[in-house]
C-alpha positions, 0 to 999 in steps of 0.5 A: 500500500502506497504512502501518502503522496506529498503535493508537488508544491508543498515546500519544507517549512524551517521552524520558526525558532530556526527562521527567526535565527536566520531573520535575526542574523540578516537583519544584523549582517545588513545593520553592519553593511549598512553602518561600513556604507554610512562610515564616510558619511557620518559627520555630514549626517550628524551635522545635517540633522543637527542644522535640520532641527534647529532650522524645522521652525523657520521651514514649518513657517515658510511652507505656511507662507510660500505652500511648497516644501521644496522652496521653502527647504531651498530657502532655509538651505539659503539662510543656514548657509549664511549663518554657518558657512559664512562666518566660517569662511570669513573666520578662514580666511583672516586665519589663513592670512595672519597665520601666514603673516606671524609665521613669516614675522617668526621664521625672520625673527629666527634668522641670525641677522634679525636675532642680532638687531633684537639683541642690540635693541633689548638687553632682556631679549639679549640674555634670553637669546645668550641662554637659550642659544647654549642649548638650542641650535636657532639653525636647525629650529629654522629648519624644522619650522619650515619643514612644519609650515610646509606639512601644514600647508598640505594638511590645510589643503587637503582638509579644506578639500575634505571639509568642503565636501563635507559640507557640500553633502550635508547641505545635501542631507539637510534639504531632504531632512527639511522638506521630508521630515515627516517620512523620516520620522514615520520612517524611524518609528517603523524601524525602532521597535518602540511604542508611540509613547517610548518613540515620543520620549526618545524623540524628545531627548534627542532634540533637547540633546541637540538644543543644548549643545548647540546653544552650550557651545555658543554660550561659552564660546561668547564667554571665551571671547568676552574673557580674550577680548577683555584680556587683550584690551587691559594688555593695551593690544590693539583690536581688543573687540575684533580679536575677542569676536574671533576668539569667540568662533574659534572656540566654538570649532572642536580642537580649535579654540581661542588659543588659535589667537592668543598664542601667538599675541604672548609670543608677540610679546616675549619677542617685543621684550614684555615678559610680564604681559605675556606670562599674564596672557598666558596664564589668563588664556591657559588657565581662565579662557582655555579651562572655562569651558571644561566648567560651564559647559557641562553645566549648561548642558548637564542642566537641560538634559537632566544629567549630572555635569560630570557625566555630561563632561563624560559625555562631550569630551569623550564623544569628541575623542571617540567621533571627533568633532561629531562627538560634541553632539553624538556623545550626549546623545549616545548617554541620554538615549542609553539612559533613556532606553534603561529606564524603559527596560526597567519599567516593562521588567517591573511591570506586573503582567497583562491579565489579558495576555495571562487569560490568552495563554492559559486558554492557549495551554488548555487547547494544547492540553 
């Protein structure tokens, strides 16, 4: 007697414990491809969602004014161009210009010639250069700045290129972010396996993450450059307000700071034979100006994100040395969303069970019984 026939499209079927270990790996396979593709693209990700979310409020009245998404993306595009990208450019370029200056005002001060005049002109420059020349080769420190002005000019170059296009790809991102941002989001609450309500909280972290580091890093920056400007005009140097608002931009730009300006006024300095003045400003930019920020920044931030300010400096200078200048505001968001995500997983394990969902297993169990 035949057995009994199997259809010829019947197919073998995994268990599902076997599908979901298979399901389980993909999704992870395609998360790792996903992240290796994302990589290059992650600061100009990072700093277009940033730029998105500080910018949603002028794109939501511009689409109530105009009624096109597009225009109006295109013209908050326009405005966030003019608050970012000109500043910075402006502030590049005086940089670029003085810093070619003092480094050829340096490199002749170096030369024995030069060295000789100051000599003849300031009994203090004179000793100085008597004692250090017993145990410095002026020579070959002639060398080395050369060799370093010129690794430094390809440097420059090379990361102007890169950061140009970083920037070129995230205006990129920010227009879609600006006119498509309700798909990103509905997109995102699909993808997440949260609840309407844990996705709103997430959201709200997140945002106020982004808030109060943008406007932490502008707040100390303002004080930093107050405190420069201050500094520079009691030493009676010249500009003391337009040095002090550069100063202030600088310091907002990660492993830049307001350093950038008041190194090489103390140099200028020690060379014209004030050494009083720049041990002042030294100490006054070293200890004051260049520490303030490890202070009042985790604060302002800590204050808003309900963290304690010694995780939220945790969370700034240990982004900015995993992520680098991402970091500033990855690191935050990394922590409160972390904490965040904890918080709701001690909820649902302390939460008493679902009766309903009891009553639909033991009436399951019985029907197996």
């Amino acid at each position: 007697m035949d057995g009994p026939k199997v259809a010829a499209h019947d197919k073998f079927v995994f268990p599902l414990t076997v599908s979901k270990v298979i399901l389980a790996v993909g999704v992870v396979g395609g998360l790792v491809l996903c992240y290796l593709l994302a990589v290059p693209f992650i600061p100009a990700i990072v700093w277009s969602a940033t730029l998105a979310l500080l910018f949603i409020p002028l794109q939501v009245r511009l689409e109530k004014i105009i009624g096109w998404p597009s225009i109006a993306a295109s013209i908050s595009i326009c405005v966030a161009a003019i608050i970012v990208v000109a500043p910075a450019i402006i502030v590049s370029t005086i940089l670029l210009r003085e810093a070619l200056h003092g480094l050829t005002i340096i490199s002749e001060t170096l030369g024995s010639r030069t060295l000789a005049e100051l000599s003849s002109q300031s009994p203090a420059i004179a000793a100085t250069i008597d004692r250090a020349s017993g145990w410095m080769n002026m020579a070959q420190i002639v060398e080395n700045v050369q060799a370093s002005l010129t690794d430094w000019s390809g440097n420059f170059i090379q990361g102007s290129i890169m950061g140009l296009i970083t920037l070129l790809i995230t205006f990129f991102f920010l227009f879609y972010m600006l006119r498509d941002r309700d798909k990103v989001r509905e997109t995102l609450k699909d993808i997440l396996p949260f609840s309407d309500n844990q996705f709103a909280i997430l959201q709200g972290r997140v945002v106020d993450t982004v808030f109060a580091s943008v406007y932490g890093t502008l707040a100390v920056a303002a004080l930093q450059g107050t405190l420069g400007g201050l500094m520079f005009w009691w030493l009676g140097l010249p500009s003391p307000v337009f040095w002090g608002v550069l100063m202030g931009l600088l310091a907002i730009v990660p492993f830049l700071g307001a350093f950038i300006i008041w190194v090489p006024a103390a140099v200028f300095l020690a060379l014209s034979g004030n050494f009083v003045a720049a041990i002042i400003l030294t100490l006054w930019g070293t200890i004051v100006v260049g520490l303030i920020d490890n202070i009042i920044y985790p604060i302002l931030v800590g204050g808003r994100l309900q963290l304690h300010s010694a995780v939220s400096f945790l969370a700034i200078m240990g982004g900015l040395v995993l992520l680098g200048p991402s970091g500033i505001v990855l690191g935050p968001i990394i922590v409160t969303v972390t904490l965040s995500m904890m918080s709701m997983l001690r909820e649902n394990l302390h939460r008493p069970p679902d009766s309903t969902a009891t009553q639909i297993d033991e009436a399951g169990g019985e029907a197996v019984r």
